[in-house]
C-alpha positions in Angstrom: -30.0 16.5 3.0 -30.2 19.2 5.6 -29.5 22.8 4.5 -30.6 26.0 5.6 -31.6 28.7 3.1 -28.5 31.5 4.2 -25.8 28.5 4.9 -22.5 29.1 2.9 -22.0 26.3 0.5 -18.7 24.3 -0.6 -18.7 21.4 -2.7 -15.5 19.2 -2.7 -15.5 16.5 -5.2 -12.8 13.6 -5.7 -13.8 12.9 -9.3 -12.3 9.8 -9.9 -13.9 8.6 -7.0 -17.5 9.9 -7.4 -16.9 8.3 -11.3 -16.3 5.6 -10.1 -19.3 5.3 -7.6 -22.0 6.6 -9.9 -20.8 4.3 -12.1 -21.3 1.3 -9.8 -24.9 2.5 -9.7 -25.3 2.0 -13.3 -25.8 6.2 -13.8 -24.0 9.1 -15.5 -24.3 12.3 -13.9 -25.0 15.6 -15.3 -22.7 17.9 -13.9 -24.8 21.3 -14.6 -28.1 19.8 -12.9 -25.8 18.5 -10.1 -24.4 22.5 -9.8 -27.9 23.6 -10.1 -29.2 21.1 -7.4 -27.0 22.3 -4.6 -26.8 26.4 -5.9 -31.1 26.0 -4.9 -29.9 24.7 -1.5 -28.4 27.9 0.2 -25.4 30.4 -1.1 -23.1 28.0 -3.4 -19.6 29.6 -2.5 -17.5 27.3 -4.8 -17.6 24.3 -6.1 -14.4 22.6 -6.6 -13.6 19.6 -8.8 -10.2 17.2 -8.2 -8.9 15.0 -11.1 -5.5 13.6 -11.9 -4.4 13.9 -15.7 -1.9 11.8 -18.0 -0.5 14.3 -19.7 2.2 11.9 -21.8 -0.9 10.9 -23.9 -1.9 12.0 -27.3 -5.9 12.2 -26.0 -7.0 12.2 -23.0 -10.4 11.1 -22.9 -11.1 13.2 -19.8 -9.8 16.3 -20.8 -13.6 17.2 -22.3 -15.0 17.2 -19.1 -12.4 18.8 -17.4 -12.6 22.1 -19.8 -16.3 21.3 -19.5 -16.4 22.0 -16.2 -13.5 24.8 -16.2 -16.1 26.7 -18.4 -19.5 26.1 -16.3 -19.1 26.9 -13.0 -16.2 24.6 -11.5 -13.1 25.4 -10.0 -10.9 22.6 -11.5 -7.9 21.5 -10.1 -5.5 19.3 -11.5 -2.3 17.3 -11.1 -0.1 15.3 -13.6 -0.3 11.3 -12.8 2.9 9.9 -12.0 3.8 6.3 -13.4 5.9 3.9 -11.1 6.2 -0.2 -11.4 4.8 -2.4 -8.5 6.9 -5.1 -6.6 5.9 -7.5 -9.5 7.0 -5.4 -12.5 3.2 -4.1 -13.4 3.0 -0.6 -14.8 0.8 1.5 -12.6 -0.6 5.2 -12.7 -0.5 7.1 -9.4 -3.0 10.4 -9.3 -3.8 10.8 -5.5 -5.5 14.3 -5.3 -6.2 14.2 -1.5 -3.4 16.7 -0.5 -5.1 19.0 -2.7 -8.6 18.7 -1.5 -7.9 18.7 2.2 -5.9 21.8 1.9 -8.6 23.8 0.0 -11.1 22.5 2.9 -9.3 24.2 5.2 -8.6 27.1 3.6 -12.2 27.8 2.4 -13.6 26.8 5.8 -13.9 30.5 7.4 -15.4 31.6 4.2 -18.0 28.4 4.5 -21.3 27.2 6.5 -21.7 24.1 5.4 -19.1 21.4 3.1 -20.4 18.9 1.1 -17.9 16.2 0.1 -18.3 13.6 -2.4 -16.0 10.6 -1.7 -16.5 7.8 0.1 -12.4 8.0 1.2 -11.8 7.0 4.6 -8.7 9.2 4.6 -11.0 12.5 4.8 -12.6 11.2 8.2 -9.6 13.4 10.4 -10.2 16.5 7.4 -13.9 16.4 8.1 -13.5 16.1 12.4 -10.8 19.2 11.7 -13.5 20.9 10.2 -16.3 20.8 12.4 -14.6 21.9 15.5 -14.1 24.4 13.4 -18.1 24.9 13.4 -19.1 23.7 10.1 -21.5 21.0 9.1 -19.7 18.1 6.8 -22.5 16.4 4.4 -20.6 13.2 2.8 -22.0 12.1 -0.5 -21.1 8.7 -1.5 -22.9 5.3 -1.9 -23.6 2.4 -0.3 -25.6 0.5 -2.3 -22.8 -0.5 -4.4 -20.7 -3.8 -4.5 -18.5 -3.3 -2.7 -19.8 -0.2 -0.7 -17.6 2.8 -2.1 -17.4 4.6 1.7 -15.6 4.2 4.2 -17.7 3.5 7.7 -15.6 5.5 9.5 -15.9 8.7 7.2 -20.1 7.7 7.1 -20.1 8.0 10.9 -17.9 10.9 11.6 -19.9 12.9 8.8 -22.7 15.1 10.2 -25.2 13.9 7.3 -24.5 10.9 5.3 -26.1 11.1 1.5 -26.5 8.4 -0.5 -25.7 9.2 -4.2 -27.9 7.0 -5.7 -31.2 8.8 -3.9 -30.0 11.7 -6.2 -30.0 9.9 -9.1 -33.3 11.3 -10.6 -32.0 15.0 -9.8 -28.7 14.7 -11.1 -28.5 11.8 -13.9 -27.7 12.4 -17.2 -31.1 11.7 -19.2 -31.9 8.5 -22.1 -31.4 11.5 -24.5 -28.1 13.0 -23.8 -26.2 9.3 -23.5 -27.9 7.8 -26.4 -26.5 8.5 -30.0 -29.1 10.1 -32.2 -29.9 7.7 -35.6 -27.8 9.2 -38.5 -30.0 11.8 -40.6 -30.2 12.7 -44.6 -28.7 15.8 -45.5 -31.3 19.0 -45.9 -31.1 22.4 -47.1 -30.0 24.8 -44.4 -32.6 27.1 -42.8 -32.2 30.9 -42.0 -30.9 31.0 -37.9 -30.4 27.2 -37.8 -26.9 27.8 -36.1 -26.6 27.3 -32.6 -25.4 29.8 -30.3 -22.0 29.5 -29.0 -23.1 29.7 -25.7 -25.3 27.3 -25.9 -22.7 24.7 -27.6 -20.5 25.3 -24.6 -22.8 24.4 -22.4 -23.2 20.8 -23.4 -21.3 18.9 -21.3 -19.4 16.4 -22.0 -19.6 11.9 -20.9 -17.5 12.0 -18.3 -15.4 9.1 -20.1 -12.0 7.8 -18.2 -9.5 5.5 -19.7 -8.1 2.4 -18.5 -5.4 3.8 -16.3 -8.1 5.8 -13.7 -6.6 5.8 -9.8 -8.4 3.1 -7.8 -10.9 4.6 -5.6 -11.6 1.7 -3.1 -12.2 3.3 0.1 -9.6 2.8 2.6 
């Protein structure tokens, strides 16, 4: 990645779709080091992130991260899924955030140097050419590596730098530690100032865990 110390930063993430591409690389990724990765890279203006919720459930299983991320640095925005049956009587859950994301681009983009958008969505390639006759530069992160590939080629092409996600895997993953559940303990006495601040329990973020009915994120 290319980035120049006084460039204006803007990251614009589809989260279903970068879910769904890290996990095709066989990785979780730690939001806060991924925040921390790109605030080093320049002046991180906002970083926005774009999920679809189902709000007719009980639980959500996503709605951790998303307060997660609410709390630590994100701007999170968020859409109710809508529910519709296919030409063959299937149930299915429609959550397309794109509208959203493209008009937050262009919004942001006189107050921005440099975007970096993480979906491989071929729909973004016009968003992105919009955007740099605008003068900005347009890094795409997405992957390639995967089966299938999760971006589109024309998006790849039309971006000024292409990233490939899993090349950031050792900056952004989630470590052995924080996916692995710790072996069950016997009770002990409490010690004096064994309580954890509440600061630092917010700050743990959450497995970014999606149920069954997640938006498919083939490119397009």
């Amino acid at each position: 990645m290319i980035f120049y110390p006084q460039e204006r930063i803007g990251l614009f993430i589809d989260g279903s779709n970068l879910y769904a591409a890290a996990r095709s690389l066989g990785f979780d990724i730690d939001y806060k080091r991924l925040l921390d990765l790109f605030a080093a890279k320049g002046r991180l203006i906002r970083a926005f992130y774009y999920t679809a919720l189902v709000e007719d459930q009980e639980y959500s299983p996503i709605r951790p991260l998303v307060d997660w991320l609410d709390y630590n640095g994100y701007t999170m925005v968020t859409k109710p899924t809508k529910e519709f049956t296919d030409a063959m009587g299937r149930r299915k859950i429609k959550g397309n955030m794109d509208i959203e994301l493209a008009i937050d681009v262009m919004e942001m983009a006189p107050h921005l140097d440099h975007i970096v958008l993480f979906s491989g969505d071929g729909d973004f390639r016009r968003l992105v050419e919009a955007v740099q006759r605008k003068g900005l530069r347009v890094t795409v992160v997405s992957t390639v590596r995967s089966q299938p590939p999760m971006v589109a080629d024309e998006l790849r092409r039309q971006a000024d730098n292409f990233q490939e996600l899993q090349d950031l895997e050792p900056s952004i993953c989630r470590s052995q530690v924080q996916r692995e559940p710790r072996e069950p303990r016997e009770p002990r006495e409490p010690r004096a100032e064994t309580r954890e601040p509440r600061e630092r329990a917010e700050s743990r973020e959450p497995s970014p865990i999606l149920s069954s009915q997640d938006v498919d994120t083939t490119p397009r």
